[in-house]
N, C-alpha and C positions, 0 to 999 in steps of 0.2 A: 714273858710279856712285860712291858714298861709299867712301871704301877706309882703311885703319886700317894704321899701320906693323907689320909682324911681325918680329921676330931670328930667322934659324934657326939653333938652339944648333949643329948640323955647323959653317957657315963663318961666322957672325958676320954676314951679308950682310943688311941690309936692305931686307923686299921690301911691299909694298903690298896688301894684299887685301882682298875687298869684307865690309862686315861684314854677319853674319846675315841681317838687314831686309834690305837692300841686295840680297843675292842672291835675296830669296824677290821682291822685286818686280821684280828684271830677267828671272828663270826666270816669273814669271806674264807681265810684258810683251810677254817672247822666242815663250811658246807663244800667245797670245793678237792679236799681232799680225803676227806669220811664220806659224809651223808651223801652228796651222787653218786659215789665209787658203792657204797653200798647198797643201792639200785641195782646198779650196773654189774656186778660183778660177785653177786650174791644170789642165788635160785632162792625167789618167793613159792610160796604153796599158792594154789588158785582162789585160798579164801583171801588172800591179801587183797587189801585195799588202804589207798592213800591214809584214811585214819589210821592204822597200823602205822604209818610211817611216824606219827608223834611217838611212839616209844623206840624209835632209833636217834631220836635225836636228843644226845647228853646234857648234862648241866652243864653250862659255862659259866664256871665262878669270874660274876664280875661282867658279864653280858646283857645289858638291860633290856632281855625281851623275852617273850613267852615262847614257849615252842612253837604254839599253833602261826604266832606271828612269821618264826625262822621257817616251819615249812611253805609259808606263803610266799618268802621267798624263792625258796629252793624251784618250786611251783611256777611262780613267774619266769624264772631264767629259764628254765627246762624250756618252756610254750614259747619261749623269744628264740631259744637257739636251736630245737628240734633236729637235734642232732643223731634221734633214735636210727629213721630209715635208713640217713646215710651212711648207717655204721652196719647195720643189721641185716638192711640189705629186706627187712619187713615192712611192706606199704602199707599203709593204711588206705582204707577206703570207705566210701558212706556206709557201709554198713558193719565198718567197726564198730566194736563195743566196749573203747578204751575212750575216755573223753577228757581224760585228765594227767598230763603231762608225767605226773609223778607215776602213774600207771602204765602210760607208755615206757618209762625206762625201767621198768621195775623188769629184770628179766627172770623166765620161768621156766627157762629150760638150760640144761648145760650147753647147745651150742650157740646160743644167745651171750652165756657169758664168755664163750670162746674169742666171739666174734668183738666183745667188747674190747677184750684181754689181746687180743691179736694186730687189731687192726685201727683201734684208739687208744687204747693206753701203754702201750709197748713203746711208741714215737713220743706218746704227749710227755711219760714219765722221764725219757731219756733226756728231750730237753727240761723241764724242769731241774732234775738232780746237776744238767751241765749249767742253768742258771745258779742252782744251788752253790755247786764248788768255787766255779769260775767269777762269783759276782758278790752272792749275799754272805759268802762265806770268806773271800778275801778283804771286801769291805769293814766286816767286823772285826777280823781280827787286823787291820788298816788300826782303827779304832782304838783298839785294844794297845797295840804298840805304840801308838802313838801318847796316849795317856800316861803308859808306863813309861816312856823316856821323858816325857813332863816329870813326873814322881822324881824321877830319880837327880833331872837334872836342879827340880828345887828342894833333893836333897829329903823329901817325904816318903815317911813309911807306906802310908796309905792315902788311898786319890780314890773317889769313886768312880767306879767306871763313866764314861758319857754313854746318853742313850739315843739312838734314832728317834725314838719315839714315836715307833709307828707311824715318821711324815714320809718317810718315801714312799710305801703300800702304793701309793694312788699311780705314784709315774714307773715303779717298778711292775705294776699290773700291765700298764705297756709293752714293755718291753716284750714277755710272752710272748702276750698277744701278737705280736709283729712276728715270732718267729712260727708259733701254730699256724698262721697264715698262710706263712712262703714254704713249709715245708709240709701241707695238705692234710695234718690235722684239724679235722671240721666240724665246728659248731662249739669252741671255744671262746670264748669271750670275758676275762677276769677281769676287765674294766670295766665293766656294763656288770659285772656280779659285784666287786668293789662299788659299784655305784650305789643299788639295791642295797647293799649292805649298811650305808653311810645315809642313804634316806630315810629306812626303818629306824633306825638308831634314834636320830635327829628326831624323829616325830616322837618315839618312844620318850624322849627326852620335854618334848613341848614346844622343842624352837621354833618349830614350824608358826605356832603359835603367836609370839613374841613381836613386839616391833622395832625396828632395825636398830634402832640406837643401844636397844635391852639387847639383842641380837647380839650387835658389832663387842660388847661386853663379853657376852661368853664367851664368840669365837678367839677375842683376844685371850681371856685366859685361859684357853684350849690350847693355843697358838694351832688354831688354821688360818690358813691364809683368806681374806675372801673373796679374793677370784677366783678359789678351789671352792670352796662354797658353794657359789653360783654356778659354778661349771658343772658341778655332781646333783646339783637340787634345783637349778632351772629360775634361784629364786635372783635377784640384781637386786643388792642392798644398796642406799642411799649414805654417805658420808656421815657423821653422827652431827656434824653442823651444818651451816641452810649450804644446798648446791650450789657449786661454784656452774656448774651448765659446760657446756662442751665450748672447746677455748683453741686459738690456733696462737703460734709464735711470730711477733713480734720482734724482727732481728735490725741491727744497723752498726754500724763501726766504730760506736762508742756508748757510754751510758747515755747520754745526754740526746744523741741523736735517736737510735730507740727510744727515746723518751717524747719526742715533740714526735717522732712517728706515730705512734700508742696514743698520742693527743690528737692527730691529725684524721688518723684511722677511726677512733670516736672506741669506746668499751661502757659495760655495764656497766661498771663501778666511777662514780664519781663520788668527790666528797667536797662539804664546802670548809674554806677557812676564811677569817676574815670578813664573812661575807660576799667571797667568791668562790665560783664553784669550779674545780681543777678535776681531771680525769686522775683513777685514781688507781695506779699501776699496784699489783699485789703486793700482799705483806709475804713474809715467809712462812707464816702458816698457811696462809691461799695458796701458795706454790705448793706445799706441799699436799695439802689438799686435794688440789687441782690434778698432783700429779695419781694419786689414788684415785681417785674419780676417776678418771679418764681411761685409767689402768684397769678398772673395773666394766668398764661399758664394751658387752659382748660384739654387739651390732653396729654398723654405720646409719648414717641417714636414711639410706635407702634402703635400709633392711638386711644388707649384706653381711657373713659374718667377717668380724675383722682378724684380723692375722695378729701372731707375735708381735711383731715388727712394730704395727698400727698403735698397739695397749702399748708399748714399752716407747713412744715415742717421745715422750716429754723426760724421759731418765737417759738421753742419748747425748741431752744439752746442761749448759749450765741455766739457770734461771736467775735473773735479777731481783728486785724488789726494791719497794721503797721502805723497807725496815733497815733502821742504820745502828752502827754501832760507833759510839763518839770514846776517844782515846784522850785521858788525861794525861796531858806533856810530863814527860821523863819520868813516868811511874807505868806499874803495870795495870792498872785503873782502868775503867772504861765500862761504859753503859748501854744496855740493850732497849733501843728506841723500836718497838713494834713497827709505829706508823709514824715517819717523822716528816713534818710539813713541813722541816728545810727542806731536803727529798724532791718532794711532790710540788713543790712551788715555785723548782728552780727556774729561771730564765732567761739563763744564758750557760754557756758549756762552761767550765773551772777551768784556767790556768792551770794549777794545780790538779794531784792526783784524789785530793781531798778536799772538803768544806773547811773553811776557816773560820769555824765557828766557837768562843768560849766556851769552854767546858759547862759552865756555871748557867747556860743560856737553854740548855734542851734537858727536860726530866724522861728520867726511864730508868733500867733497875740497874740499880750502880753494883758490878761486879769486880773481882779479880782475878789475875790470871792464875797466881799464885798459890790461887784457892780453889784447887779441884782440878780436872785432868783435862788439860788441854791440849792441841797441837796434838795429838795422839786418835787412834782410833779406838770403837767403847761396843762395849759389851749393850745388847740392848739394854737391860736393865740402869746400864751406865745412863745410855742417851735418855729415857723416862726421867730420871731423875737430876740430868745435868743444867747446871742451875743459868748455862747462858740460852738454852736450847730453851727451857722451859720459858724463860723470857722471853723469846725467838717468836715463840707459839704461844701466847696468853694464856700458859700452866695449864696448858691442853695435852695432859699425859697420852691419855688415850690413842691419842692423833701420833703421838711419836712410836708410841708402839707400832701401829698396823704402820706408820711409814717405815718404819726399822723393817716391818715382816714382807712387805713390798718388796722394799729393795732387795733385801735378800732373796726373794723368790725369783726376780727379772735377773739377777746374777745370778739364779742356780749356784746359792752358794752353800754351802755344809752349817750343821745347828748351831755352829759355834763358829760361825762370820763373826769378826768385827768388823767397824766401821760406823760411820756419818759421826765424825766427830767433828769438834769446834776448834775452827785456828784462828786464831788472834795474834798479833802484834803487841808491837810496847816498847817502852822507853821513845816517844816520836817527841821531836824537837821542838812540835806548838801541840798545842789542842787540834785534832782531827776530827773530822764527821765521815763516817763515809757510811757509804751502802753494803748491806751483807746481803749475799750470794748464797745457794745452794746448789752441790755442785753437780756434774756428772755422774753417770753410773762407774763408769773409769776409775773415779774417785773417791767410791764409796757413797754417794751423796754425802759427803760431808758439808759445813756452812766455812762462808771464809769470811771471815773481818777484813781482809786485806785487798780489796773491791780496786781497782785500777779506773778511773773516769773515762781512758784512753782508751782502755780496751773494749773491743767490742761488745753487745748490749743486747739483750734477749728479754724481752715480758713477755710474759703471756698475756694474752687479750681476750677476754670471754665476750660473746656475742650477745647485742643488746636484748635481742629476743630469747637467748637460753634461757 
């Protein structure tokens, strides 16, 4: 199991323990392949009863919960999936005198355990072990080789292994499930037992307690995602800054023209300058935002649930904004303008692909290219801490992270994606202003300095009443 170093502030002693993931899928694996099996497949004596069943269940070094809690799981699934008669072929009737699930499967006679052994676990185990070889076992060692031709190609003795880290559990419990279905093993359910497993924890932990923004902290440095979150615990966490509110796109055939569209159309956000008050198309942190929030919200207006397709629809496009980035002529120089009211106050389309505006005329955080990893794609830890990105997002680490964990999630991509990095320009022949982009999912959501006026023009527009 995947283990993460801890300090305990007492002695300074560094100890080993399993992260989050990790425990929620060795507590599903533990009850799912011991503790039911031994019900099932083990002759009780007639004094048994469910309290008995707390001394079958092991210590799991590293599993934050009590036994009596784990049997209340095991407990609940049994009474949801009720998979005794169909297997046993023994109905119950009002004048049983089993009332509790764990009792129901506890079998107490040898052709009870026959019929378990025969007729449910002979199919369930074959597919398992063929999930085993065919999947979790060539993945790993995928893994494993892959690492090792890294090693060898930079020429290193030793590389630590990478870890799953217990994040696939949730969507590998799927898959089973899908096959117990079609092939008439009945009363299976390892995502609905993954579920159980990941709620008990979670409470056992406090988060349940917590408020969103102490929340969105944990799960970040858990690394779960939290549209997995909410999917498994029912809970819909709010963005750790104020809601951007549910937002449609804004599209037309150039920056400029999206732009007096998004004016015309009228949005939440306005801001004033000068003394006038202009509609006020997002920064790149509100796109981003935006795009998590929306990626988060299960339901539609009407109640309905939404689809893939629906959550992932704002990382299908690029997204504009009014954050610019101004390029100091024939140097690799140039400044990250959050919110630039050249931007927002233009009125009229450019000539040009850019603003022709002095360098020396708009403040924002003067960077270089030269200096740090550009034009390239970045390791999350990269993006948190890349110093045009951070500018991008008003040193809103946080936000970069769950967006890095986002995008990775809607690309179904492997623990060690890169991408959403920052492409910039240089050496240009006057002082430029332009607007920076965030891009496609295609793209990695990466940001581009390199904003074309001509090309076609995408805002997002939040609803005045969101």
């Amino acid at each position: 199991m995947t283990q993460v170093q801890t300090v305990l502030k007492e002695t300074g002693v560094t100890v080993k323990t399993p992260t989050f993931l990790a425990q929620v899928e060795r507590l599903a694996t533990t009850i799912d392949d011991f503790l039911i099996p031994s019900l099932r497949l083990e002759i009780h004596p007639d004094s048994w009863s469910p309290a008995d069943f707390l001394q079958e269940i092991p210590e799991m070094q590293g599993v934050d919960l009590l036994q009596e809690t784990i049997a209340k799981i095991v407990e609940q699934y049994l009474g949801e999936t009720d998979t005794n008669e169909m297997v046993t072929g023994i109905k119950k009737d009002r004048f049983s005198y089993t009332v509790n699930p764990l009792d129901d499967n506890a079998s107490r006679f040898s052709h009870t355990v026959d019929c378990w052994r025969e007729r449910h676990y002979s199919k369930k185990n074959s597919i398992n072990r063929l999930v085993e070889e065919q999947i979790r076992l060539r993945l790993l060692n995928a893994v494993k080789q892959g690492a090792s031709t890294i090693a060898q190609t930079l020429g290193l003795s030793y590389l630590p292994q990478p870890s799953l880290n217990g994040t696939l559990a949730h969507s590998m419990a799927q898959y089973p499930q899908e096959l117990y279905q079609q092939t008439g093993v009945q009363g299976e359910e390892p995502v609905r037992l993954y579920q159980l497993c990941f709620q008990a924890l979670a409470q056992a932990k406090g988060w349940d307690k917590l408020e969103d923004k102490d929340l969105l902290k944990v799960l970040d440095a858990e690394g779960i995602p939290v549209k997995e979150f909410a999917e498994l615990t029912g809970r819909e966490i709010k963005p750790s800054a104020a809601a951007i509110g549910r937002c449609n796109l804004v599209s037309a055939n150039s920056w400029f023209s999206a732009l007096q569209k998004l004016r015309r159309q009228g949005s939440g956000k306005t801001i004033a300058i000068n003394g006038q008050t202009y509609v006020h198309p997002f920064t790149m942190k509100e796109n981003l935002q935006a795009r998590i929030e929306d990626y988060n919200i299960l339901t539609n207006p009407n109640n309905t649930r939404r689809t893939e397709e629906e959550c992932s629809r704002f990382f299908n496009t690029w997204l504009d904004s009014c954050s610019g980035i101004h390029y100091l002529a024939g140097t690799t120089r140039f400044k990250i303008i959050p919110r630039s009211n050249e931007l927002i106050t233009l009125t009229q389309a450019p000539r040009e692909n850019y603003l022709a505006v002095p360098y020396t005329q708009t403040s924002g955080t003067e960077l270089n290219s030269t200096r740090g990893k550009y034009n390239q794609d970045l390791r999350r830890a990269e993006v948190m801490e890349h110093p045009a990105w951070r500018a991008a997002v008003e040193e809103d680490r946080a936000l970069l992270g769950e967006a890095f964990d986002v995008m990775r999630t809607v690309k179904k991509a492997p623990a060690d994606w890169k991408g959403m990095g920052f492409y910039v320009w240089s050496n240009h022949a006057q002082d430029e202003l332009r607007p920076v982009f965030v891009n496609d999912l295609g793209r990695g959501g990466n940001a581009s300095g390199g904003n074309l006026f001509c090309s076609g023009g995408r805002f997002l527009r939040s609803s005045p009443t969101s």
